[in-house]
Phi, psi and omega in degrees: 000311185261351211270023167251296198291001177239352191038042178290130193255321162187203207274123162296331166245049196262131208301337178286136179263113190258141199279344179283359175228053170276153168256111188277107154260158160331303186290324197268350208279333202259337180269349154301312185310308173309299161297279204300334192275310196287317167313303167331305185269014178053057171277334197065321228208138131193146205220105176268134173229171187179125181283153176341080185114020186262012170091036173305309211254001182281336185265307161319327186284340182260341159280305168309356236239288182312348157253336189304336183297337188247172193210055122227074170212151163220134173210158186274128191253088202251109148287333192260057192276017184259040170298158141298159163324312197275313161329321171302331166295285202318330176297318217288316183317295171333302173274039150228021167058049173231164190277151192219341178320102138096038170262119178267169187278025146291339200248340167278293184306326157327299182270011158285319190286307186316310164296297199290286197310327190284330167270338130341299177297348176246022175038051149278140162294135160203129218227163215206103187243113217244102171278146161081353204288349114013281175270055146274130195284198182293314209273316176274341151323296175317332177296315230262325154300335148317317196269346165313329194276022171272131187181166172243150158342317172251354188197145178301146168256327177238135165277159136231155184230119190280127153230106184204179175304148194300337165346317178284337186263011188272300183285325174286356171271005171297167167267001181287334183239044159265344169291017157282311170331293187298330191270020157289090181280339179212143187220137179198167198204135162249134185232165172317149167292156179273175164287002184266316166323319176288297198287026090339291157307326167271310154339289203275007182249348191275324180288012175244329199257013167173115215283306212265038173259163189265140196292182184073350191256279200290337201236049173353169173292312210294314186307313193286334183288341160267322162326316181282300166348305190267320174304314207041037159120325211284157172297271137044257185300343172294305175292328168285259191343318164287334175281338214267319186264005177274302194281004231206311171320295195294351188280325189257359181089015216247165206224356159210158183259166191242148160334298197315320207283337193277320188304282191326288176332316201283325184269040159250318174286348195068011172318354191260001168302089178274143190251091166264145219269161159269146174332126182263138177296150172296124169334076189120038179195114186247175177309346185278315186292351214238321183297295184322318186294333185295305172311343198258295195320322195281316188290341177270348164310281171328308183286342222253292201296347196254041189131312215269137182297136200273014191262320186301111169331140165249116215248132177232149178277155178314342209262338219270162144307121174247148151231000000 
């Protein structure tokens, strides 16, 4: 719609994450780095984290992109974590292209081992990539440390690589899974962009989406600098806010966007709306306990109004609720 009136060969923000419009920061440049070295190199484990819209799953996709080039890797791809354990066998086989029809989950893991030692034996790659990995229970982390224990004398036989919400670092610091923990070799984390990174960042997608452009024209600093305001950073929301204000330009005819229009988006998106957690009640007062205590104050209220001096000790029983 608008990508004539901009002269736009096609859309600079659109939310899929395509690996031609990564912005190499420092942070992403190392956790790319991180994922490719340890999957080359037969590291077994590495586990990237990040909140929500920093550009995870745009950083896999630039990793898958970097092994479809070599032709010894086979990899599993999970996007879906919210499986049972044995779905999690049945995905993973599946998507290396072994049979799973009325296979239980012995007869599955068999034939996985079986697949990993015969490309072990052929210095073949085989990588195991868990997107989302955040909402992985307890029960399949633990599978996903099992298969670890595939190995040779010299080398992991299966890689895997975790992508998920700082959650993941959450569940992997419990104790039931630390011994998962320790068999971690590489590790990163993606954070917000700063503000020289946003204009950066809308820089390198206007310049893919359109060869003569000069930076300063559709989006000014005043403009990227409300960008960044509302955003704080995450891609993720930078790309809703430039596509919203683009189409908002074009609506008034105007060949650059302004503050105003980045203000108006960001309160038409609700950005300005934080997601605050609710108050956890204190530990050993559940609503009944809480309803007796209410009931008791009101009953020495009662007592209070009918005579009794209020200077005079008041004897409550051991048994009654107090607060």
């Amino acid at each position: 719609m608008y990508k004539a009136f901009f002269s736009l060969t096609r859309n600079p923000f659109e939310l899929t994450p395509d690996p031609a419009f990564l912005f190499s920061t420092k942070r992403h440049n190392e956790a790319l780095a991180a994922l490719y070295y340890g999957v080359r190199r037969h590291k077994g484990f590495v586990v990237v984290t990040g909140e929500v819209g920093t550009g995870k799953t745009l950083l896999l996709r630039c990793l898958l992109q970097l092994l479809k080039q070599s032709t010894d890797v086979a990899y599993a791809y999970m996007f879906n974590s919210l499986l049972s354990p044995a779905e999690f066998l049945q995905y993973i086989l599946a998507d290396f292209g072994l049979s799973v029809s009325g296979k239980n989950k012995s007869e599955l893991l068999f034939e996985l081992s079986q697949f990993l030692i015969s490309r072990g034996s052929k210095k073949l790659t085989t990588v195991l990539i868990v997107d989302e990995a955040h909402h992985l229970s307890a029960e399949i982390l633990e599978e996903i440390r099992l298969l670890t224990n595939l190995e040779t004398t010299e080398d992991k036989l299966l890689q895997i690589v975790l992508v998920g919400q700082p959650e993941l670092d959450d569940k992997l610091d419990s104790v039931r899974l630390r011994q998962l923990k320790q068999r971690i070799a590489l590790r990163a984390r993606l954070d917000p962009l700063d503000e020289n990174e946003t204009k950066g960042y809308i820089d390198r997608r206007l310049q893919i989406a359109r060869k003569d452009y000069q930076s300063n024209t559709i989006f000014p600093p005043q403009t990227i600098a409300a960008v960044y305001q509302h955003s704080r950073g995450f891609p993720r929301l930078i790309n809703t806010i430039c596509e919203n204000a683009l189409i908002a330009a074009y609506a008034r005819q105007i060949s650059s966007v302004t503050p105003e229009i980045v203000d108006n988006v960001a309160r038409d998106l609700r950005l300005h709306v934080v997601y605050m957690p609710e108050p956890e009640r204190p530990d050993g007062h559940n609503e009944v306990d809480i309803q007796r205590a209410t009931n008791a104050l009101l009953d020495l209220y009662a007592g209070s109004d009918s005579g009794l001096d209020t200077g005079q000790a008041v004897q409550v029983s051991e048994h009654e609720p107090y607060i």
